[in-house]
N, C-alpha and C positions, 0 to 999 in steps of 0.2 A: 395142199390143194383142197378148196371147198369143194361139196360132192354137190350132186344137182338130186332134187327130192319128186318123186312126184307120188301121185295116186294111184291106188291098185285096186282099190275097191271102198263102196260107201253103204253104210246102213243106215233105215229110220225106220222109227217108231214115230209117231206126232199128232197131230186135230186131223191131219187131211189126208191119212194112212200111215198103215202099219208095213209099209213096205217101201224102198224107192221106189220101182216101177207105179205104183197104187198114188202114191203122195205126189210123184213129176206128172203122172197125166191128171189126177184133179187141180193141182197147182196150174196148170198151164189154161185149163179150161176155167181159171176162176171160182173155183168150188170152194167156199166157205167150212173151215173145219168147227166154228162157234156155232154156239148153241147155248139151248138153257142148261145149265147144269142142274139136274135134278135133284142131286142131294142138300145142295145149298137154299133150294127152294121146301122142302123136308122139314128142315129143322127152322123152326120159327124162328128161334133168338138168331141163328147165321144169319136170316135175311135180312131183321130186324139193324141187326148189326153191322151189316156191311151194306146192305142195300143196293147190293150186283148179287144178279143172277148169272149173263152171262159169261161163259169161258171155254176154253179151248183143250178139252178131255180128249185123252185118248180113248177109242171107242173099240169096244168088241175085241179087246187084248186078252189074250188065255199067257200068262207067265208057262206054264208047260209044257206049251206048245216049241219053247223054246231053252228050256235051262233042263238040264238031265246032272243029277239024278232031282225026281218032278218033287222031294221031299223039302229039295233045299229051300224052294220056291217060298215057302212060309219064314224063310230063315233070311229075306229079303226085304228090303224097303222095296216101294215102289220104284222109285229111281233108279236103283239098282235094277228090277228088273228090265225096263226099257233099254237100262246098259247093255245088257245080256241081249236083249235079242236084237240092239241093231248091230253090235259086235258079231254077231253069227253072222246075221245076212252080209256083211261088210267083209268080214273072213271068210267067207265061202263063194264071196263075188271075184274077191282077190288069189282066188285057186290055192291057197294055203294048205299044207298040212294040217291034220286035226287038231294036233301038237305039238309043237319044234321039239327037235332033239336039243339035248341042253346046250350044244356048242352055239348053232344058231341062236337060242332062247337068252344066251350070255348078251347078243347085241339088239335084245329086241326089247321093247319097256313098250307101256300104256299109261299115258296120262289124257284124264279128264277134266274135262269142267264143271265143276259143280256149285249151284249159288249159296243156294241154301245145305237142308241137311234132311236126311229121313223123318221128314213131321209126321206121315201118318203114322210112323212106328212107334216114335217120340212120344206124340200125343195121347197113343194105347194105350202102352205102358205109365204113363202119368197119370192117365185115371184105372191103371188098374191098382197100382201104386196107393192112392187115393184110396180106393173103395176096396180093395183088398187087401191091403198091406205091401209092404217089401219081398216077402219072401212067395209072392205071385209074379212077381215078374220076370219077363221071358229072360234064360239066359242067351236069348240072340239078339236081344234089344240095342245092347252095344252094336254089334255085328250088324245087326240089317239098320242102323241110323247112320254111322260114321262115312263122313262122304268117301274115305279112299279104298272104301268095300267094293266102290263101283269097280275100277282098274283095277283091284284086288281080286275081287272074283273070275275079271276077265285074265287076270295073269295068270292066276291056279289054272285055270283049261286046257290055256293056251301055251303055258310053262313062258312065258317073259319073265326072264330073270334080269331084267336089267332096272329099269325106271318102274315106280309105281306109286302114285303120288297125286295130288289132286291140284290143278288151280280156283284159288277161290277169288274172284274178285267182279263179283254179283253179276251183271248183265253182259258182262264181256268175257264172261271166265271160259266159252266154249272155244273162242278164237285167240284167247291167251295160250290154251292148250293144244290149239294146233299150229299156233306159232311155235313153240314152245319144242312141240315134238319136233317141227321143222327144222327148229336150232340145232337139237341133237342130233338129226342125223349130216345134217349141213357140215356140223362140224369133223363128221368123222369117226362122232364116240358109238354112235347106233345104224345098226340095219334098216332094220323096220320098225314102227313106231303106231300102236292104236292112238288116235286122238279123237277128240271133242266135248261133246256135252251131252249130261242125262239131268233130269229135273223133274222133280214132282210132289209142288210144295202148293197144291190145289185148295187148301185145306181154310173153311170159313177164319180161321184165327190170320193167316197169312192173307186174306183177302180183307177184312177189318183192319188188317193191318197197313194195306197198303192205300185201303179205301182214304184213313184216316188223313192221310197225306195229300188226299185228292190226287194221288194218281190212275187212278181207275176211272173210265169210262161206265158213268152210274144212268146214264140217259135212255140208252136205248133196251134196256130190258124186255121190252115190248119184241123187239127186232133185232136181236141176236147177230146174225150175222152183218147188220151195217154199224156195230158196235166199233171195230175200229177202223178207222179211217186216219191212215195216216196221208200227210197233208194238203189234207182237205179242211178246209177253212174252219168245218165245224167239229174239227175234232176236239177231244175232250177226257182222251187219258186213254191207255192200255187197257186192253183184256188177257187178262192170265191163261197162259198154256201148260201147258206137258209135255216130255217126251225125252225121245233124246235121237242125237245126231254121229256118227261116227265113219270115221275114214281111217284107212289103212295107208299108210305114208311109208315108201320105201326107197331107199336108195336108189335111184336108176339104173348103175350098173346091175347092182341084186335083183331089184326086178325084172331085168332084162337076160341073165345066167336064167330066172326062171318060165322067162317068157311068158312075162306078165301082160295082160290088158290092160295098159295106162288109159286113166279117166283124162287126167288132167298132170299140170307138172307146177308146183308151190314156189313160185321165184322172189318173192318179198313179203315183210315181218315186221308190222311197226307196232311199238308199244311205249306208252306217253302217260303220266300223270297231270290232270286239271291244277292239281294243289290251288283250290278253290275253292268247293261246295261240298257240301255230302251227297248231297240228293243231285243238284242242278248244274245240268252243264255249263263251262266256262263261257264267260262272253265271247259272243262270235264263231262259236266252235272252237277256240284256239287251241287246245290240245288235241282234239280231231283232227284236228289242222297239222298239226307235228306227227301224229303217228301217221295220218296219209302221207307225207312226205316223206319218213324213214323209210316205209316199207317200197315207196318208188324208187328212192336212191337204192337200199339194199338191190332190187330187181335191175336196177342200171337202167330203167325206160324212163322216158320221156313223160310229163303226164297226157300228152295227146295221141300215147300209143292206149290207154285204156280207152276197151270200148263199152265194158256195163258195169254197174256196180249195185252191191244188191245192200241195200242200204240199210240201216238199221233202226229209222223209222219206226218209233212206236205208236205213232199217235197220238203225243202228249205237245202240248203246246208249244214248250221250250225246246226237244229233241229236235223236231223237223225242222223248228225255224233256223234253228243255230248246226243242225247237220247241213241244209242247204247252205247258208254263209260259208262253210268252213270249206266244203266244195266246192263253191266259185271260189275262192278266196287259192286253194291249193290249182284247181284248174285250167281259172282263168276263161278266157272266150272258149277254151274248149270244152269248161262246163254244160254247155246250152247243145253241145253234139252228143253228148254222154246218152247214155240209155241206163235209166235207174228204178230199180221197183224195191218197194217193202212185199218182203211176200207176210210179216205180221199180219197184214191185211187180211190172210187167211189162214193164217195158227195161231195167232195173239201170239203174245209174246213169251215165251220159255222159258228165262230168267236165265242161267246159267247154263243149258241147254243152246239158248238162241243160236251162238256162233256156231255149234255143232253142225245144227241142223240147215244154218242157211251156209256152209262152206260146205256142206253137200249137194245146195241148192246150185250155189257158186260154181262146182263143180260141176253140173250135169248142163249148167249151161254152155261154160266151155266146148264141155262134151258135144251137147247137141246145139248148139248155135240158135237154141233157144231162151225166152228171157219171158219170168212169168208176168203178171200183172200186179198193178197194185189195183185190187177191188175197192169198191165203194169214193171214187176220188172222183166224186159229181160236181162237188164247188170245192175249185182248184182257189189255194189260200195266195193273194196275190205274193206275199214275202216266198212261199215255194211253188217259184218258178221256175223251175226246173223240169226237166221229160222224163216224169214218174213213169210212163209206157200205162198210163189209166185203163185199167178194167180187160184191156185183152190183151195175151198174148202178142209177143211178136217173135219172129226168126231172123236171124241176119248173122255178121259176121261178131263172133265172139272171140275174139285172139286173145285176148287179154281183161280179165275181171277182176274186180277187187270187192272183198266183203269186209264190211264195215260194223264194228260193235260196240257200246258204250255203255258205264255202267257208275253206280253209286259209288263216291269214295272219288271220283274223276275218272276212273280207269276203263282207259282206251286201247284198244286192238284193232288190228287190218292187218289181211292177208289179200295177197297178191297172188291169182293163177294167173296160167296161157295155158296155150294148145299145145299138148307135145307133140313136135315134129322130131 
């Protein structure tokens, strides 16, 4: 007998707060987490070199504040620490013990998503490497860069002895991971399960990098926050974020023996290969198109029981156009009743984080039958015709949401909530 999974608690770190409560009411109210990033404006050859300033930094983060003992904090990447404190806030939402006793910890695992890998560690230690030799560099260099330090460190804490592991598979690896955990406990094998995404691969080399590809939004320097615009006619490529996104995923019965506060409840998991492009999604959305369809049959609804979906939208030219097609295309006339927002609009995009943070997003609207905006969408692009929900907030009925993620390589995720009744 498959188990039914639902939510018990979510954490963020991100551009528009370092908290749920902080990140749903500026999200809701439209508030812009981009900005100029100061250090990339600093250093002459970065800007020379990539030719973006802005991005979507997490702001006014203390790692201490969150990870004890406060030593280890230096023995971290960045990603890692964003790990750590939305997994607190996320574990502590979810009324959890500090530490399972090992019987529980036997069925409990953390997997994450991670796109990249610890660059600002990487990148230290390779010029300390350089300019001081080998025998200067950090013995934590290993330790604070490898991505599965993230779910690593949250397992030491937390004693999960079961899974611990990372998904990599660039812009969709946060909702690979919470499908993923989904699986596990669906099937049976697991209790409880940390999922999502941490990321934080901000760094002028990875922004040259992506510049070079022209996926970067290099326009509006000037104006920061109308940087990305996802589609909106004059978009012109992503802005880079940070953070990370995490949810506690538990068995229903389990969380119900402990008399849990369910967010939401995970009832379908699509996951689909373009085998196409590296970079560019397949014509028409056509494996968007397949993974929104596995993950409605998995859930057994209909597609006109979905009522929003928080779309994955980055503001590059080819995303929206072919995220929109694959959406009519899976829909049908019930496309054009859909209620849809990129909240990119106002984190920029996460990289392997992204699904993390918007299946927490996913999540709260469930919860509160609320649906944020997609800011900056003043000239609607006539190919996305779709009801983005532009610039404000709305409230209504959320019974049923799907978030949507896509990534280099072809690789495609969605996830499927409702309302637990």
């Amino acid at each position: 007998m498959t188990k039914r999974v639902v939510v018990t608690g979510v954490g963020l770190v991100c551009p528009v707060g370092n908290s749920v409560g902080i990140s749903w009411e500026n999200l809701l109210l439209g508030r812009s987490g981009i900005d100029t990033v100061a250090s990339w404006c600093e250093k002459k050859w970065a800007h020379e070199c990539a030719g973006v300033t802005a991005g979507g930094e997490v702001k006014n983060f203390n790692a201490e504040d969150y990870i004890e003992p406060k030593k280890d904090v230096r023995r971290m990447g960045r990603f890692i620490q964003f790990a750590m404190a939305a997994a607190k806030e996320a574990w502590e939402m979810a009324g959890l013990p500090d530490k399972l006793e090992n019987a529980p910890g036997n069925r409990a695992g953390c997997v994450l998503g991670v796109g990249m890998l610890g660059l600002d560690v990487l990148i230290d230690n390779y010029e300390t490497l350089r300019e001081r030799g080998p025998r200067r560099v950090s013995a934590f260099f290993i330790p604070g860069t490898i991505s599965n330090l993230a779910p690593g460190q949250i397992g030491i804490r937390r004693n999960l002895r079961l899974d611990n592991w990372v998904v990599v598979s660039a812009c969709a690896s946060g909702t690979h991971s919470i499908g993923e955990a989904f699986s596990q406990i669906k099937s049976g094998r697991a209790d409880l399960m940390v999922a999502g995404g941490a990321e934080s691969a901000m760094h002028p080399l990875s922004v040259a990098g992506f510049n070079s590809m022209h996926a970067l939004c290099a326009s509006r320097n000037d104006d920061p926050k109308k940087a990305s615009r996802p589609f909106d006619k004059t978009r012109d490529g992503f802005v880079m974020g940070e953070g990370a996104g995490i949810l506690i995923l538990e068995e229903l019965e389990h969380a119900k023996r402990r008399r849990a506060s369910i967010i939401s409840e995970i009832i379908g998991y699509g996951s689909t290969c373009d085998a196409s492009h590296i970079t560019a999604p397949s014509e028409h959305g056509e494996g968007a198109q397949r993974a929104m369809r596995q993950a409605l049959a998995q859930a057994l609804i209909s597609p006109s029981e979905v009522d929003y979906i928080n779309a994955h939208g980055t503001s590059t030219p080819l995303n929206d156009k072919f995220e929109t097609e694959a959406i009519k295309c899976v829909f049908g006339e019930h496309a054009y009743k859909l209620q849809i927002s990129s909240t990119k609009s106002m984190t920029g995009h996460l990289l392997g984080a992204a699904g993390g943070v918007e299946g927490v997003f996913t999540a709260m609207s469930v919860k509160t039958g609320m649906m944020p905006p997609t800011i900056n969408l003043d000239n609607p692009d006539p190919e996305c015709d779709l009801d983005y929900i532009p610039n404000k907030a709305r409230s209504g009925n959320v019974n049923i949401a799907m978030s949507n993620s896509f990534g280099f390589g072809g690789a495609n995720a969605v996830v499927i909530m409702k309302k637990h009744q």
